[in-house]
N, C-alpha and C positions, 0 to 999 in steps of 0.2 A: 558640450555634453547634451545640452536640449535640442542641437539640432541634430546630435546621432539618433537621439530619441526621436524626434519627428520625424527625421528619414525611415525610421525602423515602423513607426506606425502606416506611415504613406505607403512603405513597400509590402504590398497585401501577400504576397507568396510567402515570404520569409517569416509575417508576422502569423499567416495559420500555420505555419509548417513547426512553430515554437507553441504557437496554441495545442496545437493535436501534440505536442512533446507534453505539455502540461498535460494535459487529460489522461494522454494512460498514464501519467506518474501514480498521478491520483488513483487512476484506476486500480492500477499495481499496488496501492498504499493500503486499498481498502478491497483485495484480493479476499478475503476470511468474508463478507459481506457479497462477495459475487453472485453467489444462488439466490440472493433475496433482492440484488438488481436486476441478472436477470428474468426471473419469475416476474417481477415488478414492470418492468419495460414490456415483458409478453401481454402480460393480464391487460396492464393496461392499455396497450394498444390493440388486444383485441376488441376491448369491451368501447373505445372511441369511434373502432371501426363500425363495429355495429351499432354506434347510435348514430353515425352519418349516414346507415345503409336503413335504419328507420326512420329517420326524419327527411331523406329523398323522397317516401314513398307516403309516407307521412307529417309533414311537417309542422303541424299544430302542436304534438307526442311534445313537452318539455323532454329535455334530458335528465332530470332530476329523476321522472319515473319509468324513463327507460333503465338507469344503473340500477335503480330499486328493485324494478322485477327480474333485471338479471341476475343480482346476486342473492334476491329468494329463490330464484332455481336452482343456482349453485350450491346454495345451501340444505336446498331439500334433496339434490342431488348426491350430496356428500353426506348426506343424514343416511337416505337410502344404501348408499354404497357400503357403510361404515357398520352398518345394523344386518343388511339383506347379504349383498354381493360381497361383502371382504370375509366372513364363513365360510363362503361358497370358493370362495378364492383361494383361499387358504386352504382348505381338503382338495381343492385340484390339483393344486401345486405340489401337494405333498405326494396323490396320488403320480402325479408325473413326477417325481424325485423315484419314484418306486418303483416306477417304469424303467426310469435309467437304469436302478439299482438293479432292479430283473432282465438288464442288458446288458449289463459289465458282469453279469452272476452267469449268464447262459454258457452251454458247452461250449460255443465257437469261439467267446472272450475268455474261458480258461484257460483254453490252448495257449492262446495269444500271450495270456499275463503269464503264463507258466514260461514260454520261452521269453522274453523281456525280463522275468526275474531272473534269470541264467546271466544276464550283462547287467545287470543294475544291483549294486549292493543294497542289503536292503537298511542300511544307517542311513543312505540317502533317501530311500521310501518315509522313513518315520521322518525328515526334516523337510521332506515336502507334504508331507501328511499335519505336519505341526504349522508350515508355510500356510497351508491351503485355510487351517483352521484361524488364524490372525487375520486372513484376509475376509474371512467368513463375518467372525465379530467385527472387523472395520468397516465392513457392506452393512451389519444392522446398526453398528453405531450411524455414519452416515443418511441413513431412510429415517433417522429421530432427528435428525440436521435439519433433514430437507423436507421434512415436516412440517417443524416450527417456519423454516423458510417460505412453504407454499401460504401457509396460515399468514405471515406479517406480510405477505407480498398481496396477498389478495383485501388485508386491510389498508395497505398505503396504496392501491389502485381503486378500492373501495371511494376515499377520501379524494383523489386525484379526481378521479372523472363523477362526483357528486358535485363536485365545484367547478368544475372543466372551465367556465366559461369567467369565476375567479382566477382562476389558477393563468388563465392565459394572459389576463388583465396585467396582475400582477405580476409576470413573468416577462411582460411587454416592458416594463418600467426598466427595466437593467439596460436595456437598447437602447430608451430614448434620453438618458442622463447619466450622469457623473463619470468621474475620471477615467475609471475601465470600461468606458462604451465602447470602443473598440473590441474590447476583450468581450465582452458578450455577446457584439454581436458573430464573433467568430463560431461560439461556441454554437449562435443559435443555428452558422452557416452549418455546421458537422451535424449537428442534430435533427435538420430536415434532413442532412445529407442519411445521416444513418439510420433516419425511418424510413425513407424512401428505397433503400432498399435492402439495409437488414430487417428492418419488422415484412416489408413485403416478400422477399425470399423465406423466414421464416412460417409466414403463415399459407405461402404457399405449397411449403413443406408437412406440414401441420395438414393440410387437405388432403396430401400426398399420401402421406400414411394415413390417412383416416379410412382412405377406399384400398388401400393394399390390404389395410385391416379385415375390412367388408369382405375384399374379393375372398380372400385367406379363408375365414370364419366359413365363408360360403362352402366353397371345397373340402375343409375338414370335416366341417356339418354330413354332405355329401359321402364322405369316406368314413363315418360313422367313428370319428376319431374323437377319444376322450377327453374331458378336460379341455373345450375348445374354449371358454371364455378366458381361464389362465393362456392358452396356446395366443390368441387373441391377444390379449395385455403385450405379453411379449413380443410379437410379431409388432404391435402400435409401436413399442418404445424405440424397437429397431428399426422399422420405416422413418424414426425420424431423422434418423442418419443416412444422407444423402448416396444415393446410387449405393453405396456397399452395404446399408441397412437390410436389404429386403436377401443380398446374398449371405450374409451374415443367419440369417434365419433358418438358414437351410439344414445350418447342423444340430441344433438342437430338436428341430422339427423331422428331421428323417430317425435318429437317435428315438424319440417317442414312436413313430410310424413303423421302426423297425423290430420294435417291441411289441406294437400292435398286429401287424398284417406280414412282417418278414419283408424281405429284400426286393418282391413287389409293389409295397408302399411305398418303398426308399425311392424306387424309379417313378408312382406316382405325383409323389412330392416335390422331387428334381424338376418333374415336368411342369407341374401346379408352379412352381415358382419361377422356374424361365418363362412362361407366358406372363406371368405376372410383371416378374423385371422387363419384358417388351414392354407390357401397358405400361407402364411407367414410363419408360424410356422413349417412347412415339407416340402416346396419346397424353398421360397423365403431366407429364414436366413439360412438353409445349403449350399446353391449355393452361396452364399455373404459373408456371413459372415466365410463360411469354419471353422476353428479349433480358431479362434477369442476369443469370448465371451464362449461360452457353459458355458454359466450359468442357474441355476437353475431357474425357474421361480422365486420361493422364494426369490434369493438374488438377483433377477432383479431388484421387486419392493422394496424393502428393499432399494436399491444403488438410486431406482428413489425419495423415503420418501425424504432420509437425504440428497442427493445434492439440490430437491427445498429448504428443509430446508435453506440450507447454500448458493445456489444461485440461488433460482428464477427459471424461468422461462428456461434462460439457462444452469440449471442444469437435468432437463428435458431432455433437451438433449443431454448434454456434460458428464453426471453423469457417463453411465456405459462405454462408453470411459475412462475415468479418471479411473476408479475404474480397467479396464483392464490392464491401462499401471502400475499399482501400483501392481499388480499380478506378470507381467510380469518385474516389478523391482526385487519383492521379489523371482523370479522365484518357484512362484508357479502357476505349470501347469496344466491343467486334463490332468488323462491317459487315454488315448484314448482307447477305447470300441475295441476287437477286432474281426475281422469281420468272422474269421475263426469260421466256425460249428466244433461243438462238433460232432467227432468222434463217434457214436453206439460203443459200446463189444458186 
């Protein structure tokens, strides 16, 4: 028996392959806690990133009062947002609700709803009407969720990276002694493995829609479209679901457009966002994302199906992250394309 146990330590594949079986159990155990991992893993990998991109350029800066003054801006940023910009947010949104409303209300969606009510009984109208409304109240239950979630997640990354340089000390010791040394140090193999490149695909995505956002804002501003900061939010949450994000946009953003300027706008918008989905797709994701992902478009949306399948909302986004560190377990790589011209005879 001790020496199946030794054998089974010695054999390094077999023993992470039963490690990473451990992790997602766990992970799967403490599923109801997900949004407050990942919020947690985000926050604070960004806020580590940026104290190694201040102390490159700066290196005297302690880290103690770099996370200080970051999370006083976060905090006067959420002050401001909470006081100034979520009023302001709120009367856009509502006024873009009344947009739709005065778009499903106009002559040429009468028609429409008038012949479609000729095929649709309407006892199935009032149970998708009664449908719609369950889903309604489980979208604001869920926003008081991931409220409380963003709040505890940005106090246990608070705590993480104010002690950063305890925290790693002490995290060191599980490697260098007692019985599960083996076992930690797997854990600590998967976890450079899965910041290297789900945090890095993540925050490269994160920049992605930060400038879809800008370009967006930019255009609407220009076509003198209402409600650009709500249009904005929206368009941000959507870029950050990889390649289908920014197409996703298109229909609630023409929907407002065509309520605005008519079926003119609809085709300015179409345009507005194929230029956009290009920069993305040949300027924005080879600059960010570098040798990351290069994935198919094909296995993009394939990886974005089955993680909402299996989680919602934040499979969307977390999908082809996951689906890259899982590559990059199995090390399988692409070979990179090479740049050298063919030689003439």
């Amino acid at each position: 028996m001790e020496n199946a146990w030794q054998r089974f330590k010695q054999n390094v594949p077999l023993r992470r392959f039963v490690v990473l079986l451990v992790i997602i159990a766990l992970l799967y155990e403490m599923r109801a806690m997900m949004n407050t991992i990942l919020l947690t893993f985000i926050f604070t990998y960004l806020v580590v990133h940026l104290i190694r991109l201040v102390q490159r350029h700066i290196p005297k800066i302690p880290s103690g009062v770099i996370v200080s003054i970051t999370y006083i801006l976060i905090l006067l940023c959420l002050y401001f947002a909470v006081t100034i910009y979520l009023p302001m947010l709120v009367k856009q949104i509502s006024k873009m609700f009344k947009s739709v409303l005065a778009f499903y209300e106009s002559d040429s969606m009468t028609g429409i709803m008038r012949y479609v009510s000729r095929y649709v009984n309407r006892n199935e109208l009032v149970t998708q009407a009664k449908t719609g409304m369950s889903v309604m109240m489980k979208t604001l239950t869920s926003v008081g969720t991931l409220t409380v979630s963003i709040f505890m997640s940005l106090i246990l990354s608070f705590f993480y990276t104010i002690e950063l340089k305890k925290m790693n000390e002490f995290s060191n010791l599980f490697v260098k002694s007692g019985i599960f040394k083996w076992f930690f140090e797997d854990v600590r193999y998967f976890g450079r493995k899965f910041t290297n490149t789900f945090g890095v695909v993540l925050e490269a995505q994160f920049f992605i829609a930060l400038c879809n956002t800008a370009l967006t804002m930019i255009c609407l501003a220009f076509m003198k479209m209402p409600q650009i900061i709500a249009l904005g939010l929206m368009v941000f949450i959507l870029s950050l679901i990889p390649v289908a994000g920014v197409i996703i946009s298109l229909i609630p953003l023409s929907i407002v457009g065509y309520s605005v300027g008519g079926i003119r706008y609809v085709i300015y918008i179409f345009i507005m966002i194929m230029i956009i989905h290009t920069v993305e797709a040949y300027v924005l994701n080879p600059k960010f994302m570098a040798s990351k992902t290069e994935l198919p478009i094909f296995y993009t949306f394939l990886v974005l199906l089955v993680a909402e399948h299996f989680w919602g909302t934040w499979g969307l986004i977390v999908g082809v992250p996951i689906f890259t560190f899982f590559l990059d377990v199995l090390g399988i790589k692409p070979t990179k394309k090479s740049k050298k011209k063919a030689v003439l005879k």
